[in-house]
matplotlib code that plots the C-alpha trace (Angstrom):
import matplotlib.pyplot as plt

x = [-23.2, -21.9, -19.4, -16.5, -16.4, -20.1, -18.9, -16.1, -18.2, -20.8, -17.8, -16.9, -20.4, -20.9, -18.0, -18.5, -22.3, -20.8, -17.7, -20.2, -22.6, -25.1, -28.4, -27.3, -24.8, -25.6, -23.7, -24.7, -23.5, -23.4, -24.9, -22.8, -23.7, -26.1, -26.3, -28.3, -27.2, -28.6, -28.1, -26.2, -25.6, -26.5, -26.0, -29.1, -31.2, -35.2, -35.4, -34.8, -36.3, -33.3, -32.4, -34.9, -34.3, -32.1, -30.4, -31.7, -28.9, -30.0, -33.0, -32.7, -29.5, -27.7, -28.5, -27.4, -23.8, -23.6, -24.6, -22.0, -19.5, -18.7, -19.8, -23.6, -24.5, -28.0, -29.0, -30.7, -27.7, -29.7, -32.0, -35.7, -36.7, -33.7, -34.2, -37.8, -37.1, -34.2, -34.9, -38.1, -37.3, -34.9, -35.8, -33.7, -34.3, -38.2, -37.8, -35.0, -37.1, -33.3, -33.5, -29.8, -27.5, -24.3, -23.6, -20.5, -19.7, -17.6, -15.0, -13.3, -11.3, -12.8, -15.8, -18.8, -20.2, -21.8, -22.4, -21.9, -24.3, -24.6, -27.4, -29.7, -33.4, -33.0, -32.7, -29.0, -26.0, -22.9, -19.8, -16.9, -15.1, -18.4, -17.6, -13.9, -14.8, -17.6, -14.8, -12.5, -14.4, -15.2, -11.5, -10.9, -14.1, -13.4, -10.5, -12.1, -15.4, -13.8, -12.8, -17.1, -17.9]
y = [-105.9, -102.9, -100.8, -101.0, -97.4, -98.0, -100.6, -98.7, -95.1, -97.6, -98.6, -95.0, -93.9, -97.0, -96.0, -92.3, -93.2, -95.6, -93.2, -90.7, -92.7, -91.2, -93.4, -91.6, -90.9, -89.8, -88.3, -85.7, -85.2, -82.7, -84.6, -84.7, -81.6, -80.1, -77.8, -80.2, -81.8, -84.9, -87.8, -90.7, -92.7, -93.6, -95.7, -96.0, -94.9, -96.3, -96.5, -95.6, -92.4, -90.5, -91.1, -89.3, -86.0, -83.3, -80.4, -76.9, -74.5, -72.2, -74.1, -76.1, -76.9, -79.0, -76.0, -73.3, -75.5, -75.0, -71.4, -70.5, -72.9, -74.3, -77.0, -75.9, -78.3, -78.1, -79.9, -79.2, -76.7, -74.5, -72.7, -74.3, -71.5, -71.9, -75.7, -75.3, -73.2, -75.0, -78.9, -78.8, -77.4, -79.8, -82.9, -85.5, -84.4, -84.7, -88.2, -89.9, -88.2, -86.6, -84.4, -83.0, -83.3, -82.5, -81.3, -80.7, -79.5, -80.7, -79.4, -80.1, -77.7, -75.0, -75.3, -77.1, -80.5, -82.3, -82.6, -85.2, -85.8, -87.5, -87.5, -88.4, -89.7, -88.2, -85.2, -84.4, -82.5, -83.4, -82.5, -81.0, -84.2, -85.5, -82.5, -83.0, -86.7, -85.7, -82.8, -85.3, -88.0, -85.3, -84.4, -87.6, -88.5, -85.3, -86.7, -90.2, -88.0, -86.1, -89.5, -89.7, -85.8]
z = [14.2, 16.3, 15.1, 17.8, 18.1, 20.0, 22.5, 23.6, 24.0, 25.9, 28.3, 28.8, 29.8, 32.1, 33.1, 33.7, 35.4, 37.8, 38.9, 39.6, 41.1, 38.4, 37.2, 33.9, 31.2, 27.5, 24.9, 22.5, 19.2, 16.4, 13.0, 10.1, 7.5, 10.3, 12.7, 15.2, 18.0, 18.9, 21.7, 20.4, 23.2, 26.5, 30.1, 32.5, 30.3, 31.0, 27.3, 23.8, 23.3, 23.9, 20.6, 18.6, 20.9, 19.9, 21.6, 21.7, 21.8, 25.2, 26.2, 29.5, 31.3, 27.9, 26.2, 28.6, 28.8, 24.9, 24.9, 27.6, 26.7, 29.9, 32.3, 34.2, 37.5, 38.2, 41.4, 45.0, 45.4, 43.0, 43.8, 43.4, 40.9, 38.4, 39.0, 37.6, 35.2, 33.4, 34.2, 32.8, 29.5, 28.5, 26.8, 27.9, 31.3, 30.9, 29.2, 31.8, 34.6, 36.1, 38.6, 39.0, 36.1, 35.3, 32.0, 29.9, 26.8, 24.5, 22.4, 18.8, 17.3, 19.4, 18.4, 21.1, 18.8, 21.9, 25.3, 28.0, 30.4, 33.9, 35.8, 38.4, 39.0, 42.5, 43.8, 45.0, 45.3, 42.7, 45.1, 43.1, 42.7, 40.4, 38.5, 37.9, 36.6, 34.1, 33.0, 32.5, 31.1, 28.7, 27.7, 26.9, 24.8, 22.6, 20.7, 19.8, 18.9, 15.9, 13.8, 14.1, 12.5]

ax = plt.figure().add_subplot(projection="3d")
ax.plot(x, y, z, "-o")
ax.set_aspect("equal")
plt.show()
């Protein structure tokens, strides 16, 4: 059986996906008694594999939104040679094949214990409004994400 805490973060990523007319949504958590952060849960996702990857603190654009702390778009609005540099190095990108991605932190207690993550198979530009809804989506994820730490 699925716990209901599942279904409903499954309805909040279809959700988040469909709102910004993303192929994908994933959530990345911290692991209880570790210092790893690795992706839970996902929407439009090609398969399972997301959930034996984990986040690498600085490395690619999940991991350059944890090290700075704050939300990082990467999409044909950036320039080709940070594209290639950051997309490529980070895992989920590689294994959903995303192309632009929006990426935001998120916050308990001051303190970054996942990331959520829309993207897209295509290449694209997420307009600030696609922004606002993956910042939001994330404010409101936070709180039902600490009764899971």
């Amino acid at each position: 059986m699925i716990a209901p805490w599942k279904n409903d973060l499954q309805s909040r990523l279809d959700q988040i996906r469909a709102s910004t007319d993303s192929d994908f949504a994933g959530l990345a958590m911290e692991e209880q008694h570790r210092r790893r952060i690795r992706w839970v849960a996902a929407s439009g996702n090609g398969n399972d594999r997301y959930a034996e990857l984990a986040v690498r603190s600085g490395r690619g654009v999940t991991g350059l939104a944890i090290k700075l702390g704050r939300p990082v778009v990467a999409d044909a609005a950036m320039p080709a040679s940070e594209r290639e540099r950051l997309l490529p190095d980070d895992s989920i990108m590689a294994v959903e094949r995303l192309q632009a991605a929006i990426v935001v932190p998120l916050a308990i207690q001051d303190e970054i214990r996942g990331v959520l993550l829309v993207g897209s198979r295509s290449q694209r530009i997420y307009e600030e409004g696609c922004l606002q809804l993956a910042i939001e989506a994330a404010d409101r994820l936070a709180p039902r994400l600490r009764q899971l730490l």
